[in-house]
C-alpha positions in Angstrom: -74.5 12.9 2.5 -71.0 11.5 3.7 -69.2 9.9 0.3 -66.8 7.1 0.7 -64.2 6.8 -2.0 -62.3 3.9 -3.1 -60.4 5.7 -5.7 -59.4 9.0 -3.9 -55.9 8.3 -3.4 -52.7 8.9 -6.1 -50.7 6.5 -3.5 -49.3 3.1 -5.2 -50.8 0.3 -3.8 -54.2 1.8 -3.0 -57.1 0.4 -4.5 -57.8 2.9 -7.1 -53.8 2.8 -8.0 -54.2 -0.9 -8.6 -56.7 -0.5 -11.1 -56.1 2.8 -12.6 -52.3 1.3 -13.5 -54.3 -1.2 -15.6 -56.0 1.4 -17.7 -55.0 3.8 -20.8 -54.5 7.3 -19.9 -53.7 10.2 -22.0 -52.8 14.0 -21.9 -54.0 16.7 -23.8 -58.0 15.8 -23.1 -60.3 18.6 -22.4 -63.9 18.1 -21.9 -65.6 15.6 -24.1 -62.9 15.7 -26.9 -63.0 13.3 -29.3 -60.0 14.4 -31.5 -57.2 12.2 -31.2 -55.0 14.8 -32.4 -54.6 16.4 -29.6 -54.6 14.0 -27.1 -51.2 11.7 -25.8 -50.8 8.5 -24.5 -49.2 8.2 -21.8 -47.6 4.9 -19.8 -47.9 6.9 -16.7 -50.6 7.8 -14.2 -47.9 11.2 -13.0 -48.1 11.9 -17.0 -51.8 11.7 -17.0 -54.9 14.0 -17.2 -57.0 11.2 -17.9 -58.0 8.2 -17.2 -60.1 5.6 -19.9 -62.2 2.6 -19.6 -59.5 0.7 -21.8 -57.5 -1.9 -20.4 -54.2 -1.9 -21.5 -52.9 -4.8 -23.7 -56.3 -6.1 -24.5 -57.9 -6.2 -27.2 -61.2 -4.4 -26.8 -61.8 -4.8 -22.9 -62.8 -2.3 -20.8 -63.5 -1.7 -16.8 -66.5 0.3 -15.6 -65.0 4.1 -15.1 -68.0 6.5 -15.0 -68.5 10.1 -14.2 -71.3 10.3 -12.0 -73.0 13.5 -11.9 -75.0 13.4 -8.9 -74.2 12.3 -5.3 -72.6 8.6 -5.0 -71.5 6.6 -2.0 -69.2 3.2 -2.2 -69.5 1.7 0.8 -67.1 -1.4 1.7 -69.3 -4.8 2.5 -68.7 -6.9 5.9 -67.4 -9.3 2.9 -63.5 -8.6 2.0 -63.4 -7.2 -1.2 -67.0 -6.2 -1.7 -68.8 -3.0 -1.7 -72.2 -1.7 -1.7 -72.5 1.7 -4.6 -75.4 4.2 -2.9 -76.3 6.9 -5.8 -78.6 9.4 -5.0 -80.9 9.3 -7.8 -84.6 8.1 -8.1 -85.6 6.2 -10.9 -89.1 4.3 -12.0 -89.0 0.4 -11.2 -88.9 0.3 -15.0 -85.5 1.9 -15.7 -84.2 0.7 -12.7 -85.0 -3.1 -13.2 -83.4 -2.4 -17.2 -80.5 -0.9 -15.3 -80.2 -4.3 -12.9 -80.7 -6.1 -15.7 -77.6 -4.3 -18.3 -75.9 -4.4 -14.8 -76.1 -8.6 -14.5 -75.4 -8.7 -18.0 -72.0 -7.0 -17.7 -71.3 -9.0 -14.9 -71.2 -6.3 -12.7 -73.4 -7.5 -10.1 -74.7 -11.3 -9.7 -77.0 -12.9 -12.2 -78.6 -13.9 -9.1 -78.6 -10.7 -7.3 -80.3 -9.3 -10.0 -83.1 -12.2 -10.4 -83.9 -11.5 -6.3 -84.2 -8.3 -6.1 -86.4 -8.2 -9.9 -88.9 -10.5 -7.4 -89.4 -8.6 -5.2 -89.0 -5.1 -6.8 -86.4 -4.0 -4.9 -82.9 -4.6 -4.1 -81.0 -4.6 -0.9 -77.8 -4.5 0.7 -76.8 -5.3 4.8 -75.8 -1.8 6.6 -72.5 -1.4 7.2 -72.2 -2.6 10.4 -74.6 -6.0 10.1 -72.5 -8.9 9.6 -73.5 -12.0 7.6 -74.9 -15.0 9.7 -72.6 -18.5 10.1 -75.3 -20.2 8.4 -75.0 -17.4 5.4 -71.2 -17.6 5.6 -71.6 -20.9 5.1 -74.0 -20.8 2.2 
């Protein structure tokens, strides 16, 4: 499977730059450790090891950064700004429709998004190269 990644590049400006800068990171993190002893923060992504959910300066937000252990595609939408995530993994319709559901909730993907494809007990995304209709831009 070809994999697309939004965040493979250390480059400033790049997409994953722009929002790893807005993170906490730390040095000094091995594996799952959960002893702040022996971790550092660090202001700077050269600095870093790591890279955490937290969003610096806020109090108790956090961006969705995940370590996916299987396969995972993000593919960019015909709409600026958007992407569709491809992860190779099957699930029942049951865990799948809790996961659109948490997924809504979080604001991740679109309250509405979420209510369509529970309908129809599926969910669907354009291929890359289909382009929305006028009458969808529109809409």
């Amino acid at each position: 499977m070809m994999t697309y990644s939004l965040f493979g590049d250390r480059t400033a400006g790049t997409a994953w730059h722009n929002i790893a800068k807005t993170l906490r990171h730390y040095r000094g993190i091995i594996g799952d450790n959960l002893r702040p002893d022996l971790r550092e923060e660090t202001r700077y992504l050269d600095d870093a090891e790591c890279v955490t959910s937290q969003v610096w300066g806020s109090d108790g937000k956090h961006k969705v950064v995940l370590d996916i252990d299987m396969p995972a595609a993000l593919i960019p939408s015909t709409t600026e700004g958007h992407f569709h995530l491809y992860i190779d993994r099957e699930l029942k319709w049951k865990d799948y429709r809790l996961l659109l559901e948490a997924l809504a909730r979080a604001g991740v993907i679109s309250q509405g998004y979420a209510d369509h494809s529970i309908q129809r007990k599926f969910t669907t995304v354009r291929l890359p190269w289909v382009k929305k209709s006028a009458h969808e831009e529109d809409s």
